[in-house]
C-alpha positions as CSV (number, residue, x, y, z in Angstrom):
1,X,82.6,135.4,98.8
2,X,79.8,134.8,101.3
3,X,77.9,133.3,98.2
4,X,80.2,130.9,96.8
5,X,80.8,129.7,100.5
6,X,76.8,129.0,100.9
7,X,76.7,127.4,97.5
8,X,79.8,125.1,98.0
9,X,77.6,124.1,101.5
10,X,74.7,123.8,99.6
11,X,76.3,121.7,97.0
12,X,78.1,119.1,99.8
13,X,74.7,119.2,101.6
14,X,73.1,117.9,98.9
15,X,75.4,115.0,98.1
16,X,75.1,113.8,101.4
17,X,71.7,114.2,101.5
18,X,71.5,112.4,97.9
19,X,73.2,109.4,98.1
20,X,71.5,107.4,100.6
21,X,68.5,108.4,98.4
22,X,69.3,107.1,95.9
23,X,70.6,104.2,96.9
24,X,67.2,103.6,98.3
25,X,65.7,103.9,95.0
26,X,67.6,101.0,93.8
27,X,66.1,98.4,95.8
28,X,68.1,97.2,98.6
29,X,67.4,94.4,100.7
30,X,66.4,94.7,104.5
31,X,69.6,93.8,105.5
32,X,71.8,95.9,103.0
33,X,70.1,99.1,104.2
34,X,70.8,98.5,107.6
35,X,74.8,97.6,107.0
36,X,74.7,100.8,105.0
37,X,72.9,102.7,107.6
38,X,75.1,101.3,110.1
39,X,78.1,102.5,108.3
40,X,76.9,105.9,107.6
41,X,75.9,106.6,111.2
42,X,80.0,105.4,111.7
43,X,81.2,107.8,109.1
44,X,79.1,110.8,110.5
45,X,80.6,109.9,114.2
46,X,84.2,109.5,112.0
47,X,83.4,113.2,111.0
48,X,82.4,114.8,114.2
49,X,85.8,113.1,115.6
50,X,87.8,114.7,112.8
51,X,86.3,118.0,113.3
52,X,87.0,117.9,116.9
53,X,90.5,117.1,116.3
54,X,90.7,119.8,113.8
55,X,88.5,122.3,116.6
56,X,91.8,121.3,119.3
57,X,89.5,119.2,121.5
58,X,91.3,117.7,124.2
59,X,90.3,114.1,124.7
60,X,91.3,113.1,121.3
61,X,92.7,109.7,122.5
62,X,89.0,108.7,124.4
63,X,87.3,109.9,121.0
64,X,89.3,107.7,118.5
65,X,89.2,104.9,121.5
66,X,85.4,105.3,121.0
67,X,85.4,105.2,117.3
68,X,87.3,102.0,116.5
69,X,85.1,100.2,120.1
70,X,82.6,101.2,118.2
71,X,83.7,100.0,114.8
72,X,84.6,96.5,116.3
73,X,81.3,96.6,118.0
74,X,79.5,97.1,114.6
75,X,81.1,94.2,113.0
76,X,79.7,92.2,115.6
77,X,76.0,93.3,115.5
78,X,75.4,93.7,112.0
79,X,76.1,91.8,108.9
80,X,78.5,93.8,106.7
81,X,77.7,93.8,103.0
82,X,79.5,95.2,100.8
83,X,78.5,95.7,97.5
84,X,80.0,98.0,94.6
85,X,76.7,100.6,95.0
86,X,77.4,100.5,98.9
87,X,81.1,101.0,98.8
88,X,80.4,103.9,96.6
89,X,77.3,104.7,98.3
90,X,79.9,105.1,101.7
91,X,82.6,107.2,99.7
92,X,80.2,109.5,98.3
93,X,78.6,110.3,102.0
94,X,81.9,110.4,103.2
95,X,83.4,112.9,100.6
96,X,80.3,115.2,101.0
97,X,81.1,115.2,104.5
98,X,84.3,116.1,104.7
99,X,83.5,119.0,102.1
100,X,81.1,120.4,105.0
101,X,82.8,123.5,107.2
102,X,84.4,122.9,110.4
103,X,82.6,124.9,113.3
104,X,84.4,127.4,114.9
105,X,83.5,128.1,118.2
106,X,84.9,131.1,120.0
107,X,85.7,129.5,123.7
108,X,87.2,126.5,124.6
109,X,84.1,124.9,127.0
110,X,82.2,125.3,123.7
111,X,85.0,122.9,122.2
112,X,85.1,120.4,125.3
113,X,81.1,120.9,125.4
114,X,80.5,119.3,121.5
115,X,83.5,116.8,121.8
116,X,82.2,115.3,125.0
117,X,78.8,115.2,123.8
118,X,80.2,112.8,120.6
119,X,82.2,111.1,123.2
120,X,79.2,109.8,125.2
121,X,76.9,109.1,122.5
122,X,80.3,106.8,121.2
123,X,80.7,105.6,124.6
124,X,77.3,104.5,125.2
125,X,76.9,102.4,122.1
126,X,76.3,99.1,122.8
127,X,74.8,95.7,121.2
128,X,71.4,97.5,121.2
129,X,72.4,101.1,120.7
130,X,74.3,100.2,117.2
131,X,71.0,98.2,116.3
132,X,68.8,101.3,116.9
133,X,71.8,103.8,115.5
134,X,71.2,101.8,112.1
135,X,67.2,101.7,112.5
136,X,67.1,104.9,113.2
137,X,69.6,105.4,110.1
138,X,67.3,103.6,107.7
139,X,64.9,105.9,108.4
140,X,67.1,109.2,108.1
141,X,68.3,108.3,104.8
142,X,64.9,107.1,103.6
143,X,66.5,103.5,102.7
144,X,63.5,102.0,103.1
C-alpha cells in the first residue's frame, strides 16, 4: 500500500515537474514564460489555500481574500497570454497538483502555523513582489 502511495506521488511529482519543462522546450517568448510563470506561482498559492481549507485552517476568508487581491493584482502587472500550449500547460500543473497528498499535521498551531505562513507571503504581494514571484518562476520551471 505504502508503494503504490509513493508511486502515485512520484507519478503527480513528475507531471508537475514536467510540464513547465517542456513548455520551455518549445520556445516561448520572454513574455509568455513570465505570464505562465506568473500563473503557476497563482496555482501553487491556489493549492496551498485548498489544502488549508481541506487541513481546517481558520482564516479561510483572509486566505481566499488574498488569493483573488492577488489574482487581480496579477492582471495588472503582467501581460496575460494565453495560448492553447499555456492553457494546457496551466491545467496540467494544476491537475498534478491537486493529485499531490494533503499534509496532515497532528496539532492545530501546526495548522494555523502553515496557513498563516501562505497568508503573508499572499498578503505581502505587491506590484514588485508578483514581478519577482514570476522571475523567480521562470527560473523554477526552467522556462528560460
Amino acid at each position: 500500500m505504502r508503494l503504490i502511495k509513493c508511486s502515485a506521488v512520484l507519478s503527480a511529482m513528475m507531471l508537475v515537474l514536467a510540464t513547465p519543462t517542456v513548455m520551455a522546450a518549445n520556445g516561448l517568448s520572454e513574455e509568455e514564460a513570465l505570464s505562465l510563470a506568473a500563473d503557476l506561482m497563482l496555482i501553487k498559492f491556489e493549492n496551498r489555500v485548498d489544502q488549508c481549507e481541506k487541513m481546517g485552517a481558520k482564516n479561510m476568508a483572509g486566505l481566499y481574500d488574498a488569493l483573488r487581491l492577488a489574482g487581480a493584482r496579477r492582471t495588472d502587472v503582467l501581460p496575460v497570454k494565453s495560448t492553447q500550449m499555456i492553457e494546457r500547460a496551466k491545467q496540467s500543473y494544476r491537475t498534478g497538483l491537486a493529485q499531490l497528498p494533503v499534509s496532515r499535521p497532528e496539532k492545530a498551531d501546526h495548522v494555523a502555523l502553515i496557513c498563516d505562513r501562505t497568508y503573508n507571503q499572499l498578503a505581502e504581494l505587491d506590484s514588485s513582489g508578483l514581478l519577482k514571484l514570476a522571475e523567480r518562476g521562470v527560473a523554477e520551471f526552467g522556462l528560460r
